[in-house]
N, C-alpha and C positions, 0 to 999 in steps of 0.2 A: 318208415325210416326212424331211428332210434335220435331220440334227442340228444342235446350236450346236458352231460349228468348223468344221464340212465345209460345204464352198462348195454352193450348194442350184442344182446345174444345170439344174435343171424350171424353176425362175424365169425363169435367164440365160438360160436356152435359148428360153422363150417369148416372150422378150423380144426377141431378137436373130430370132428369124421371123418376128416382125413388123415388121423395121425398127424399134424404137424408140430410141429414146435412152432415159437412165434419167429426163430430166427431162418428157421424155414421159406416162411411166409415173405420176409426181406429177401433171400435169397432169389425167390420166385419171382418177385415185382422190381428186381435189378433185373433179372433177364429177360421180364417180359417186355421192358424197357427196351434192351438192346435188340431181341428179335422183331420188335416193332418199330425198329429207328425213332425211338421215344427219347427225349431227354431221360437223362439218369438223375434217380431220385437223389440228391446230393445231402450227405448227412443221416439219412436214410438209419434207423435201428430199432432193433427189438422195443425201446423203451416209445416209440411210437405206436409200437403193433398193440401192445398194453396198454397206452390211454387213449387209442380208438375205441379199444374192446370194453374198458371201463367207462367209458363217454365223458372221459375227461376232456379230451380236444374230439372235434370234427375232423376227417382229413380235407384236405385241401383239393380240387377238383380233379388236379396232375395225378394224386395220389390214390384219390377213388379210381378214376381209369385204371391203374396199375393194378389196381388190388380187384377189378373185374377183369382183369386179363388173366391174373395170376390163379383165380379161383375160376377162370370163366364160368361167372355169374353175372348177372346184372345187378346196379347198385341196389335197385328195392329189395331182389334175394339177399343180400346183405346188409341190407338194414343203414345203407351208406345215401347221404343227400343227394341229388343231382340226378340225371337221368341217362347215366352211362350204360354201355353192353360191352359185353369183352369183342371188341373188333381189335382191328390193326393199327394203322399206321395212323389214322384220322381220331378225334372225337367222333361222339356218337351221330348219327343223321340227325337227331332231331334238335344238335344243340344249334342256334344262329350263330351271325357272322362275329355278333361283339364276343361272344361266351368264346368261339375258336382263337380270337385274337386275344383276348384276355389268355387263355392258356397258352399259345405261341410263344405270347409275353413273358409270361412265370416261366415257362422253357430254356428261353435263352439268358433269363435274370440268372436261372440256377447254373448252364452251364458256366456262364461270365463271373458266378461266385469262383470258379473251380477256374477258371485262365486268368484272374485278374487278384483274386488275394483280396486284400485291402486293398486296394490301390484306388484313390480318390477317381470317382468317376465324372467326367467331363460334363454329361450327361446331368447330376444332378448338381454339379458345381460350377455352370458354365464360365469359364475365365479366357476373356479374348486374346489377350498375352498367349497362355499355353495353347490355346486350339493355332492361332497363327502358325503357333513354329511347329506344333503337329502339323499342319496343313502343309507348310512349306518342306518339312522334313518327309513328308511321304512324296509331292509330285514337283520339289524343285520352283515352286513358285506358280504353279498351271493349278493348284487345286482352287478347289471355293475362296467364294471370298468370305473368310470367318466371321464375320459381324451376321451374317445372311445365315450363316450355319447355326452360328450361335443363339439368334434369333430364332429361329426355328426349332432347335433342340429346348430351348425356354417357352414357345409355342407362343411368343408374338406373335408367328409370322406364321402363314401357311408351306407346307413343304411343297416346292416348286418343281416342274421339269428342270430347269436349269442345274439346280442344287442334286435332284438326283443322279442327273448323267455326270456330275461331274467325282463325285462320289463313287460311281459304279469306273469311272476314269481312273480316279486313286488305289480301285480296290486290284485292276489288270495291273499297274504298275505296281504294286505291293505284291503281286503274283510273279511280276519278273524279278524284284526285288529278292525272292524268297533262295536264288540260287548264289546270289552274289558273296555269302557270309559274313553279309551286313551284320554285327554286333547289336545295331538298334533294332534289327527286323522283330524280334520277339516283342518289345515293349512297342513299338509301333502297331503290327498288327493289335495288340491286346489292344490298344485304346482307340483303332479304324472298329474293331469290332462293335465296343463299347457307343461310340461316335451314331454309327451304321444303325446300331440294333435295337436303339430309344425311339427310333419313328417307326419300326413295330407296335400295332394296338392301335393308332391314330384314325386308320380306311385311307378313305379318302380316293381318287384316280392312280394315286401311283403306289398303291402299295402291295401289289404282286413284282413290280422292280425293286422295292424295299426288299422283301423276302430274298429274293434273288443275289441281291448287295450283300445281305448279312449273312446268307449261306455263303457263297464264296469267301465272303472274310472268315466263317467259321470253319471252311474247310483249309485254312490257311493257317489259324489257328492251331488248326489242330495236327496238321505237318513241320509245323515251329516247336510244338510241345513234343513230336515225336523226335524231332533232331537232337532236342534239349533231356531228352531219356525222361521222357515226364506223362507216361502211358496214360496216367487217369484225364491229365488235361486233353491228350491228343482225342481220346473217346466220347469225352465231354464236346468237342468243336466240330467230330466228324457225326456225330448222333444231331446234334443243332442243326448242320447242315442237312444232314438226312432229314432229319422233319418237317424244315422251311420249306427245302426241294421238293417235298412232296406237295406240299401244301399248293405251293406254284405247278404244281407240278412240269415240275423241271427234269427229264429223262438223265441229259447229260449233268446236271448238278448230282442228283440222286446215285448215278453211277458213282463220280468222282467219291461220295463219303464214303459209298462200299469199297472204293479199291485202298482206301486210308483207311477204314474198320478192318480191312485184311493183313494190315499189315500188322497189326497188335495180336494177331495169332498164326504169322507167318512160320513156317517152316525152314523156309529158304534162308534165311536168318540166323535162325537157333541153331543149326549143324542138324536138324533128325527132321524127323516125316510125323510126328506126335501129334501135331494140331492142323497138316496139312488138307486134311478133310473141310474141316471148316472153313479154310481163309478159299480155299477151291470153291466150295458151295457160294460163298462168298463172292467171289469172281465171277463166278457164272451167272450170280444176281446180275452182275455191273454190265456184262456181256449182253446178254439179253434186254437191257435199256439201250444197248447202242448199235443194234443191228444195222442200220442207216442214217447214221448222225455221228458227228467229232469222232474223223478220225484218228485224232491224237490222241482222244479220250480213250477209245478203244485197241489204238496199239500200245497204250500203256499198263493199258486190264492184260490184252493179249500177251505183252513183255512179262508180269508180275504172274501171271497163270502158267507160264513156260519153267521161270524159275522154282514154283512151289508142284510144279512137277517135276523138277530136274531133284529138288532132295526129295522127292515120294522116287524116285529111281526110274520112273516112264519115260524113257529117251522117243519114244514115238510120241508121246503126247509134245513134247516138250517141239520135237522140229515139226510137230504138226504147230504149233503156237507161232512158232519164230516163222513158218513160213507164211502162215497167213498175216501175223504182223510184218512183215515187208511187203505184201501188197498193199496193205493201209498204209502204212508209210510213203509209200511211191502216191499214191492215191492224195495223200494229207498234201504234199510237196507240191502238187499240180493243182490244187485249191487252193491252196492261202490262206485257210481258214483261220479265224481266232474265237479261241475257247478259254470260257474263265480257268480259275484256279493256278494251280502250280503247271499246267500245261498251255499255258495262254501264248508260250512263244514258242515253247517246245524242243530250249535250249537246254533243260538237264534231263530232258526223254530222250538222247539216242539209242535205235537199237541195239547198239553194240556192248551197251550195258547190261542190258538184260541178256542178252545171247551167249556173252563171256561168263557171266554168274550162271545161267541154267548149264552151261556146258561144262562149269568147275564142281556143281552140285552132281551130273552126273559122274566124275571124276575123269572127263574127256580132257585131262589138261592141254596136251599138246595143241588140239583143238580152239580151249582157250584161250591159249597162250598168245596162237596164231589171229585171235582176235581181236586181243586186249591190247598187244604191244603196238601196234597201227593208232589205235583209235587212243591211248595215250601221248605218241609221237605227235600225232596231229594236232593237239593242245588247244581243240577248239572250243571243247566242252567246260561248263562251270568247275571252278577250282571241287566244290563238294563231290560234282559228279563222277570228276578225275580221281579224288582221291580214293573213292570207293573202287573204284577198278583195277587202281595200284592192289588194293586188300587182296581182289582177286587174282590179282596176276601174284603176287605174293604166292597164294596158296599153290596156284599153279609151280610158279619157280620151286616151292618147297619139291615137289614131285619129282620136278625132272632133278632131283639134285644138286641144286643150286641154292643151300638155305644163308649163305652171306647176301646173295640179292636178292632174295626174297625182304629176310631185313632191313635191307638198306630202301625197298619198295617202301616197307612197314614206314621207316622214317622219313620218307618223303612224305607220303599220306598225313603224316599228321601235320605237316609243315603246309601242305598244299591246302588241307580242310578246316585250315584255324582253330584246333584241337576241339572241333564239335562233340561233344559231349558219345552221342550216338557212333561217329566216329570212332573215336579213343577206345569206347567197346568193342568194335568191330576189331583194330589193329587190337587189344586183348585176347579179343580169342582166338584171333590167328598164330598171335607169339604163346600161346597155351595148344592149342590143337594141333599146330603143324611146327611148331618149333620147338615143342618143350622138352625132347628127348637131346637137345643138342646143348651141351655147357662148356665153359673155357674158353669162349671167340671172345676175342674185343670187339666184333663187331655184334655179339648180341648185347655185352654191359652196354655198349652206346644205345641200344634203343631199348632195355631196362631200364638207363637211368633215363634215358627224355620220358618213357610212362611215367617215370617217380616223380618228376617234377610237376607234371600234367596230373596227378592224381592224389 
């Protein structure tokens, strides 16, 4: 292993065999990150790869793993401390339980740099006034009692069964929370996260439910950051989740960050079939963890796999998907299951959303039309999940020739979804894609001007 000070020629050297550049080398150790459901190196640049290679700094333990994945080499071949090999998802076999939780640790510290900003952390600032109204502001007065939390976060106390389950209590009702278009849910979550993710590192009996709490909060995270058009935060909270879940090895958790990682290279989405390989490959990871378990988990993979084959154009695949997601569905309804995450209640999963969307992707509108307009009428669904249907039914309405109500859809949507960010995009590219050859309506200037005031 090459000292700090002495230039670490195993690195330079493996580096310059390969042809790389140094910014290469970054490029590599971001995605062996994300193919590993690794935390991503945050910060992460060439002027790191250079004072490895000169031994000005050490890398940091997170950072040797990457960079033996990246080269798949072992740290000795690379002249790097520590006793890593290019594996997966895990540290190396031979590290113990403190070295894994130490790195779990630095994990979720970096995602939580990347969802939290500055924003004073609870955690190292314990103040019983704020944790109170956090407490109260997430479960209505049912959560912890903060003196006990606060205590505990400050490591008076030891971390309790009691304190756990109620925690894992706050983090399901922040997962129902997540459809409501609560205003607070973002800064809520970020600081349940924060709260959650400080008794990571500790052991102790309960800390495979520790893990389990701060994945669901990170996979929450990181579908707040996706509403909020904030792709790097959302990959940073579904990657944390993805690591934790493993680590617990949690099927149904692990699933859930791949069906949230697919949606940052969705298809279905974007209008084209460009990236739909990979959020599919994607899918199918999630599928394959859920062969017989949560099935709401799995008719939500099955619903998202239907859509990003409806814009790859496979109308077979796509009612092969939707029909096996209605036997899960029937199946999930005769259970009563509950499952963490944004599917805990399983009020913004109906299938009718997904069926209407894969059916407007394959451009079957009438089809979807005859799907969409029921399952709006019925106004059972969360305002967010409504108003994405409207989007769809939009597109539909444009088809059949009817682009004034398609419009007037456009402008309910954003009245219905509380101008959500992710949203407002969506009705953009429908008043661009399917409305844009139509000028001179007063009822397009009326939902021109409501985007200009919204944006």
């Amino acid at each position: 292993m090459a000292t700090r000070g002495t230039p670490n020629k195993k690195l330079r050297d493996e580096r310059r065999r390969r042809g790389w550049k140094q910014d290469v080398v970054v490029a590599r150790m971001y995605r062996a990150a994300q193919d590993h459901g690794l935390p991503s190196p945050t910060g992460l640049n060439i002027n790191y790869i250079s004072r490895w290679e000169r031994g000005a700094n050490e890398p940091q333990p997170h950072h040797v793993h990457l960079l033996c994945l990246a080269f798949e080499r072992s740290s000795d071949q690379l002249g790097l401390p520590g006793d890593a090999a290019p594996r997966g998802d895990r540290m190396a076999e031979g590290e113990d339980a403190t070295e894994r939780r130490d790195f779990l640790t630095r994990g979720v510290g970096a995602a939580m740099s990347v969802l939290a900003g500055n924003a004073v952390r609870f955690a190292e600032h314990p103040d019983i006034g704020q944790l109170n109204r956090y407490l109260l502001a997430l479960a209505s007065g049912t959560a912890a009692d903060p003196e006990r939390v606060a205590a505990a976060l400050a490591g008076d106390q030891p971390l309790e069964r009691a304190i756990v389950e109620q925690l894992r209590q706050a983090t399901r009702e922040l997962g129902q929370r997540y459809w409501t278009n609560d205003a607070a849910f973002p800064s809520l979550v970020r600081v349940h996260l924060d709260v959650t993710s400080s008794f990571i590192g500790r052991g102790g009996p309960w800390e495979r439910q520790v893990f389990e709490i701060v994945a669901e909060t990170a996979l929450l995270a990181g579908w707040s950051a996706r509403g909020q058009q904030r792709p790097g935060e959302a990959f940073a909270g579904w990657t944390t989740a993805l690591s934790l879940a493993t680590e617990c090895d949690s099927p149904v958790l692990r699933a859930q960050a791949l069906i949230g990682r697919s949606a940052l290279v969705t298809a279905a989405q974007a209008g084209g079939a460009a990236y739909s390989k990979s959020a599919l490959a994607t899918l199918n990871q999630a599928l394959d963890l859920l062969r017989d378990v949560a099935p709401l988990t799995r008719m939500h993979a099955l619903g998202r796999r239907a859509e990003e084959n409806g814009a790859s154009g496979d109308a077979a695949a796509v009612y092969r998907d939707l029909a096996e997601a209605e036997r899960v569905a029937a199946r999930a309804g005769s259970l009563h299951t509950v499952e963490p995450g944004i599917v805990a209640s399983g009020q913004g999963l109906r299938l009718d959303n997904y069926k209407g969307g894969a059916l407007v992707l394959l451009n079957e509108h009438k089809a979807a039309a005859d799907v969409l307009e029921p399952a709006i009428a019925e106004d059972s669904s969360p305002p967010i999940s409504r108003a994405f249907k409207m989007c769809d039914l939009a597109t539909a309405r444009v088809e059949a020739r009817e682009p004034e109500a398609a419009a007037r859809l456009l402008m309910t949507a954003v009245l219905t979804g509380s101008a959500q960010p992710r949203l407002i995009r969506r009705v953009q590219r429908v008043r661009h894609d399917q409305l844009g050859s139509f000028h001179g309506h007063t009822w397009l200037d009326e939902l021109d001007e409501q985007l200009r005031a919204l944006t």
